[in-house]
C-alpha positions as CSV (number, residue, x, y, z in Angstrom):
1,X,28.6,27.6,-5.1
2,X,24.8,26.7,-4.4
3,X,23.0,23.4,-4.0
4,X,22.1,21.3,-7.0
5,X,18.1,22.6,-7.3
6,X,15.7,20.0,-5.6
7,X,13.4,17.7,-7.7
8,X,9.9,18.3,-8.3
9,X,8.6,16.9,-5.1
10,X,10.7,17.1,-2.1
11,X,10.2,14.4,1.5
12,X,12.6,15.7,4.7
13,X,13.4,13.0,7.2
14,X,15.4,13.9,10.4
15,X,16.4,11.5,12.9
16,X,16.0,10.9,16.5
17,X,19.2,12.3,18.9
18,X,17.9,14.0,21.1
19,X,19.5,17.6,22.5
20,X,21.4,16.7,19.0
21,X,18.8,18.1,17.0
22,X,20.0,21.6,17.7
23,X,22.5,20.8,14.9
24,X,19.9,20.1,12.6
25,X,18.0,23.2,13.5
26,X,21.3,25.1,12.6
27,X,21.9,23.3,9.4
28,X,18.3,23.6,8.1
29,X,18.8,27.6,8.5
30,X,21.2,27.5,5.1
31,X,18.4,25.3,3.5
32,X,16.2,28.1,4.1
33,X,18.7,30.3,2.5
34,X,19.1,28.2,-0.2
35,X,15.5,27.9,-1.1
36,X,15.1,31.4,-0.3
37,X,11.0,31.0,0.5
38,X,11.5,32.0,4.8
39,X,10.0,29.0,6.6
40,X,10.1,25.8,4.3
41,X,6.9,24.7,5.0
42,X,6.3,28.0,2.4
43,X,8.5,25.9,-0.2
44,X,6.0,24.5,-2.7
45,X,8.4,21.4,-3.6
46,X,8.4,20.3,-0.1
47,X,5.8,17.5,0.3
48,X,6.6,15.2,3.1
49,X,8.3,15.8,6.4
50,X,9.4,12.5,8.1
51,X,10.9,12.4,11.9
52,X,10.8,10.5,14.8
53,X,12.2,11.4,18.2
54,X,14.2,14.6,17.8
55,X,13.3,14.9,14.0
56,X,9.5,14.7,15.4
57,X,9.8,18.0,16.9
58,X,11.6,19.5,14.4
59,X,9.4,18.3,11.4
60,X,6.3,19.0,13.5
61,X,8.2,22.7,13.9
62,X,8.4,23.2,10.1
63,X,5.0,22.1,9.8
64,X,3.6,24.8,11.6
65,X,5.5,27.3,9.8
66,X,8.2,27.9,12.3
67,X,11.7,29.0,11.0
68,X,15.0,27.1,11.6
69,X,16.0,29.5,14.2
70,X,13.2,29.6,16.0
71,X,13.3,25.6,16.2
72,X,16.7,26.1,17.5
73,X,15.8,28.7,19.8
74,X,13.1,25.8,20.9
75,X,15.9,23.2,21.3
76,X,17.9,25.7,23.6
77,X,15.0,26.0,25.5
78,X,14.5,22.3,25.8
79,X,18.1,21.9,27.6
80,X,17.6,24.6,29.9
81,X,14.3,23.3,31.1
82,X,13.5,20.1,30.1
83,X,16.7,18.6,31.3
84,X,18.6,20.6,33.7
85,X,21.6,19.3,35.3
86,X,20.9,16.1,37.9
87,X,24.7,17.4,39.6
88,X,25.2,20.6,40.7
89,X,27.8,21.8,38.2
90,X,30.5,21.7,41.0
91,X,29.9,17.9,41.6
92,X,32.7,15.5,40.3
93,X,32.2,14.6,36.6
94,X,32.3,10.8,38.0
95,X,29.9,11.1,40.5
96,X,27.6,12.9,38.3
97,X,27.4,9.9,35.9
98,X,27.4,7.4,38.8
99,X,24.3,9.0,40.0
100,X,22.8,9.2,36.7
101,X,23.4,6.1,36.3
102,X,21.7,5.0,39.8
103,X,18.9,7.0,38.5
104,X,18.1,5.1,35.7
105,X,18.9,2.0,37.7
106,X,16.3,2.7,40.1
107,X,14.0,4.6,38.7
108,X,11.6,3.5,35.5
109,X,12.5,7.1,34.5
110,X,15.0,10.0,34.9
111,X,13.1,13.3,33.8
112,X,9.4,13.8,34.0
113,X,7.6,14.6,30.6
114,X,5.4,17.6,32.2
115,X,8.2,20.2,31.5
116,X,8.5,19.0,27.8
117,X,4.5,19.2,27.6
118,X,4.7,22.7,28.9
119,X,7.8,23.5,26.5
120,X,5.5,21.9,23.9
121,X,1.9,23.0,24.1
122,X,3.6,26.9,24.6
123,X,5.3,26.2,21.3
124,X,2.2,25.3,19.4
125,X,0.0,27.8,21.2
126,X,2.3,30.2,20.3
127,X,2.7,29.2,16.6
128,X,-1.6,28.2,15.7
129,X,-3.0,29.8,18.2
130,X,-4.3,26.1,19.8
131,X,-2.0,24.7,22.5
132,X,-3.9,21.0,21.5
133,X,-4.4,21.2,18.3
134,X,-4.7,18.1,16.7
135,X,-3.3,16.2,13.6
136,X,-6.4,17.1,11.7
137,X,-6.0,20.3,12.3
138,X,-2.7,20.6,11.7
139,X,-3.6,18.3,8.3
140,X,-6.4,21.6,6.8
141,X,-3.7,23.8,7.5
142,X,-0.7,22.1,5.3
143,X,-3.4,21.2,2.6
144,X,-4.3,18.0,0.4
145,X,-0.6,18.1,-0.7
146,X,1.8,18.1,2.0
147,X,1.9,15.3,5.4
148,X,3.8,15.0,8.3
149,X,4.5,11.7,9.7
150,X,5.9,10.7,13.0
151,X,7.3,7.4,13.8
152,X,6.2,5.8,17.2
153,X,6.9,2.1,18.6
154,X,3.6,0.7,20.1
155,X,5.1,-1.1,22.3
156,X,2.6,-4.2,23.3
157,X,2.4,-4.6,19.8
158,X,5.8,-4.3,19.3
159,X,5.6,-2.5,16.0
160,X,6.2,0.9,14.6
161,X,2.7,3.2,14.0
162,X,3.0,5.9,12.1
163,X,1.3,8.6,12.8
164,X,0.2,10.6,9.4
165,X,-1.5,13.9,9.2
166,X,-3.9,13.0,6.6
167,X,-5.2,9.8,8.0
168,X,-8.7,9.6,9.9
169,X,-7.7,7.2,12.4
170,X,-4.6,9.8,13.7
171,X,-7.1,12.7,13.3
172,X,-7.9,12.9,17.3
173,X,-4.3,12.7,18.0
174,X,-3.2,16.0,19.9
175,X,0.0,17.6,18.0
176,X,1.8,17.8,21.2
177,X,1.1,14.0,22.3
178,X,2.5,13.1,18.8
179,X,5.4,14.3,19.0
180,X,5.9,13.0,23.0
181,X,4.9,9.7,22.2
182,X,7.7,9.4,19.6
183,X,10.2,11.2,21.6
184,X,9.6,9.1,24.7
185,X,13.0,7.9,25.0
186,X,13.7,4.9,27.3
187,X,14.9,5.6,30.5
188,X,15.0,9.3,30.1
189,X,11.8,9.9,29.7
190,X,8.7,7.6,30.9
191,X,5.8,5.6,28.0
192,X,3.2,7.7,27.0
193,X,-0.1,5.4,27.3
194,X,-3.3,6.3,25.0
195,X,-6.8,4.7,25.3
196,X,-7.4,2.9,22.4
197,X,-11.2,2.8,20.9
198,X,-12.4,0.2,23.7
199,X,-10.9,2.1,26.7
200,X,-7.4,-0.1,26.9
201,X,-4.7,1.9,27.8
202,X,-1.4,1.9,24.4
203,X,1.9,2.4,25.6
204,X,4.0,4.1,23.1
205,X,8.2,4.6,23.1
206,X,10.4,6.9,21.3
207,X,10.0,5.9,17.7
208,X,13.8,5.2,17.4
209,X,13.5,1.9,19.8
210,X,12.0,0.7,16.3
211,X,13.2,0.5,12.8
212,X,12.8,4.0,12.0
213,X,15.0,6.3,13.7
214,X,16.1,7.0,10.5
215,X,12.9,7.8,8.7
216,X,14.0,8.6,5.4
217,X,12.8,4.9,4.0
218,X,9.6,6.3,5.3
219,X,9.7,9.4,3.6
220,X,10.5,8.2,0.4
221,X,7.4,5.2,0.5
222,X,5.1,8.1,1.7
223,X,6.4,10.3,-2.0
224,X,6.7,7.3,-3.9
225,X,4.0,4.6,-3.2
226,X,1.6,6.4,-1.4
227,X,1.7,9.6,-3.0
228,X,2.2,8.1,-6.4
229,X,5.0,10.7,-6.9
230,X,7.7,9.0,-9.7
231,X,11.1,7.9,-8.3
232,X,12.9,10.5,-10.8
233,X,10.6,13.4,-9.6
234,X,12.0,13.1,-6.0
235,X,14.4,14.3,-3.7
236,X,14.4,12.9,-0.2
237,X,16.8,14.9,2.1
238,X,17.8,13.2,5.2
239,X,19.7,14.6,8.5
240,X,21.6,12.1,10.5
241,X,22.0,13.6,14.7
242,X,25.7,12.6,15.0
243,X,27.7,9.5,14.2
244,X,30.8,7.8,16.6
245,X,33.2,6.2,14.5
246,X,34.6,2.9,15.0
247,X,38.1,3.9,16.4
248,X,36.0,6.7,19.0
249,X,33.3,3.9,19.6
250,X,35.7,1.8,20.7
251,X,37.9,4.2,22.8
252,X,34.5,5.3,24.7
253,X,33.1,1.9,24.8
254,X,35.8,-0.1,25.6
255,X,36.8,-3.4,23.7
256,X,33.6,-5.2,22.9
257,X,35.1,-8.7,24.3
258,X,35.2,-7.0,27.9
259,X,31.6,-5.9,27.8
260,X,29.6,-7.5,30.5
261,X,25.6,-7.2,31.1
262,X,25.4,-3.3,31.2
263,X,27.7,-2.8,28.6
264,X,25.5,-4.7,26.5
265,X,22.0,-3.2,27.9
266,X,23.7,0.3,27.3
267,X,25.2,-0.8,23.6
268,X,23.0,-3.1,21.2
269,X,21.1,-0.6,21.1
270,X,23.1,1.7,19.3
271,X,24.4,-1.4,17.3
272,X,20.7,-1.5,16.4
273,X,20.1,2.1,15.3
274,X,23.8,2.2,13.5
275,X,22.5,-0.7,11.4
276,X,19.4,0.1,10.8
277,X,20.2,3.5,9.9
278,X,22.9,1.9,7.1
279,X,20.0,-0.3,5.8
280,X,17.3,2.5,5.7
281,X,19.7,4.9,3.7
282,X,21.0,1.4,1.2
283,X,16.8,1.2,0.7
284,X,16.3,4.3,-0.3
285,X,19.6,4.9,-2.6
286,X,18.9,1.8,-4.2
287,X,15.5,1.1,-4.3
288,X,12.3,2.3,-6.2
289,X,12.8,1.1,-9.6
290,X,15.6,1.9,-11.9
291,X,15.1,5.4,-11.8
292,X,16.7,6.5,-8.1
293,X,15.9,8.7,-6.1
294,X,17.8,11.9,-5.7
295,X,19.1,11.2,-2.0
296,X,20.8,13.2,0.1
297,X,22.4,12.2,3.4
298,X,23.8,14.7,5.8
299,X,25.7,13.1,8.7
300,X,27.8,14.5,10.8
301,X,31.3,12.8,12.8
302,X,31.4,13.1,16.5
303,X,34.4,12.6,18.6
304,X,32.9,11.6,21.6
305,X,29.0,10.8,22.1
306,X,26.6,14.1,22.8
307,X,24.3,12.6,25.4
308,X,20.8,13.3,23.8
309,X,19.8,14.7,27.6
310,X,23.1,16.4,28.4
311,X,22.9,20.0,27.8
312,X,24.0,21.7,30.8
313,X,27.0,23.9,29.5
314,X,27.7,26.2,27.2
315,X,30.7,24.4,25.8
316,X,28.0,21.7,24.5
317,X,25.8,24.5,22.5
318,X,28.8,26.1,21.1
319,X,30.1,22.8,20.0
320,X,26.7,21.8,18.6
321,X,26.0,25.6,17.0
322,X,29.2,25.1,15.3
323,X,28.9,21.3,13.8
324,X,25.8,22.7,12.5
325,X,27.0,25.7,10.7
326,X,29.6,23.4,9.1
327,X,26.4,21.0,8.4
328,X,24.8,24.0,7.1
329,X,28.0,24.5,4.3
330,X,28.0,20.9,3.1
331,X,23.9,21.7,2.0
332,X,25.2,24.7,0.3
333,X,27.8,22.5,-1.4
334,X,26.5,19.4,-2.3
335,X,28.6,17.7,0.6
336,X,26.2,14.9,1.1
337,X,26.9,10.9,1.7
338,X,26.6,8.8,-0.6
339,X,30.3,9.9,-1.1
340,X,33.8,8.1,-1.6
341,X,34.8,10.7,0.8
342,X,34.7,9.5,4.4
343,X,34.3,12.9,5.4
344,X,30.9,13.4,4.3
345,X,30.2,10.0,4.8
346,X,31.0,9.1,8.3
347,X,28.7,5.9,8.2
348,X,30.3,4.7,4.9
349,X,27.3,4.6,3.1
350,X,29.5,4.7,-0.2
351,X,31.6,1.5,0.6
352,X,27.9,0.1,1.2
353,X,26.2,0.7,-2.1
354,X,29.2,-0.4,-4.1
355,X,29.3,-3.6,-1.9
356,X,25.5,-4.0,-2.9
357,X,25.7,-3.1,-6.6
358,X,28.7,-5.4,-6.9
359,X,26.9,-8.3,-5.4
360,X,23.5,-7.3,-7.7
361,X,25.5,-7.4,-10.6
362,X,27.4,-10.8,-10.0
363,X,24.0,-12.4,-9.1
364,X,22.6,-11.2,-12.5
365,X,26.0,-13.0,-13.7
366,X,25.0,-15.9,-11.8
367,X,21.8,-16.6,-12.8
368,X,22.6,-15.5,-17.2
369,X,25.0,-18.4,-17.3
């Protein structure tokens, strides 16, 4: 069986999650099958590629022309170099996190960013032959119809920028610097700071700290309202980076009544991004006239949480390498969430948009009487 063919204009939105986005990398190779046109950025229907964090590097990847398995071969890279072990692997498993921990306590950072510049101006050297090219750049090279956008939190405005290929004001921006400044995740990695027009220093945090770690409400505005593209006409295929239960939350957690400070500081924000992520999925399902959107979610359950800096074994890659070949099989067969089936569903996206057309139609009830 083969995928149901894609619309007429295609937007791809991938998540934040860190080391986590080797599974995407893995999945996206059996898109590439499926399309059968080598690198997708070759694939005419594909018009918009959305990511922040994690999804910024692999979108920025595809936007250059690199294949899935070369961005995975990237993403392997980036846990051998950019985040070696803190422990030597003999080191008790407790201690390890206890110093991590300490780390993060003590420091405003855990890793340095100039090994993930290296890893990242190689990568685009290697691929356009410019280690800082620039969005602009990038921008004459995917043409007047395709963008890239990557989701950044300015963080003394406190607001999301996004950062669009095909905009003037982004034009100076440096590829590389793009994609760090959305993938500047708090406490593992330190703010990446940007003179503004009038010298000021900008700090800028991994674009997930925002609404849009889930950028696939950004992808489809970008098709729909910017682009002018009509809801029926598009396809927006999203990639979720791995999704704890309630059952495994819990068990890893602990019972949220015992929670104290730290518990809290290390778990609203996941309650943000889990919710958020729900809502962004809901928008895009849902929204844009009466003629939806085809959207297609693809989330994967995890058991336990993959640290998106913990890539220090090869247990973890093999575990990763194999969710996303099973990723990969649900693109081939049409396995995507929205679905009644919680096991292509794992954030219940189904139970959500029948709660939200039930409650549309009984306030068109409501107000007819």
């Amino acid at each position: 069986m083969s995928m149901t063919p894609l619309r007429k204009h295609v937007a791809l939105a991938i998540d934040g999650g860190g080391i986590r986005g080797l599974v995407v990398a893995q999945a996206l190779i059996a898109l590439e099958d499926e399309l059968g046109e080598g690198p997708l950025i070759n694939q005419p229907q594909l018009k918009v590629l959305a990511g922040t964090s994690t999804g910024a590097i692999i979108t920025a990847a595809i936007a250059m022309g690199m294949k899935a398995e070369e961005i995975a071969r990237v993403f392997i890279d980036m846990g051998q170099q950019v985040f070696p072990p803190l422990a030597p692997a003999w080191f008790p498993k407790a201690f390890s996190q206890a110093d991590e921990f300490m780390r993060g306590v003590l420091r405003p950072f855990v890793y340095s960013n100039e090994r993930l510049i290296d890893l990242l101006k190689s990568v685009i050297q290697q691929q356009t032959g410019k280690a800082d090219l620039t969005l602009a750049e990038l921008n004459e090279q995917l043409g007047p119809d395709k963008v890239l956008i990557l989701t950044t939190v300015d963080i003394n405005a406190r607001r999301t920028r996004f950062l669009k290929t095909y905009k003037e004001d982004n034009g100076d921006w440096k590829l590389w610097e793009a994609i760090l400044a959305s993938s500047s995740a708090p406490i593992s990695l330190p703010v990446w700071s940007r003179l503004d027009a009038a010298g000021k220093p900008v700090y800028y945090t991994d674009g997930g700290v925002g609404n849009y770690g889930h950028p696939a409400y950004v992808a489809a505005q970008e098709a729909v309202v910017f682009l002018d593209y009509a809801p029926q006409d598009v396809s927006v295929l999203s990639f979720g980076t791995g999704w704890v239960n309630g059952d495994n939350f819990e068990r890893a957690n602990g019972v949220p009544t015992g929670w104290h400070g730290l518990d809290w500081a290390k778990n609203a924000p996941r309650l943000l991004i889990g919710d958020t992520s729900r809502a962004q999925s809901l928008e895009v399902s849902e929204g844009f006239g009466d003629h939806q959107i085809d959207f297609r979610r693809f989330q994967f359950a995890l058991e336990t949480n993959i640290s998106g800096d913990a890539f220090s074994d090869d247990a973890t890659y093999a575990l990763m390498k194999k969710l996303g070949e099973e990723l990969g099989e649900r693109i081939r067969h049409d396995q995507f969430a929205p679905n009644a089936d919680p096991q292509y569903d794992p954030e219940g996206l189904y139970a959500s948009q029948m709660k939200y057309r039930a409650a549309k139609e009984a306030g068109k009830s409501h107000r007819s009487k």
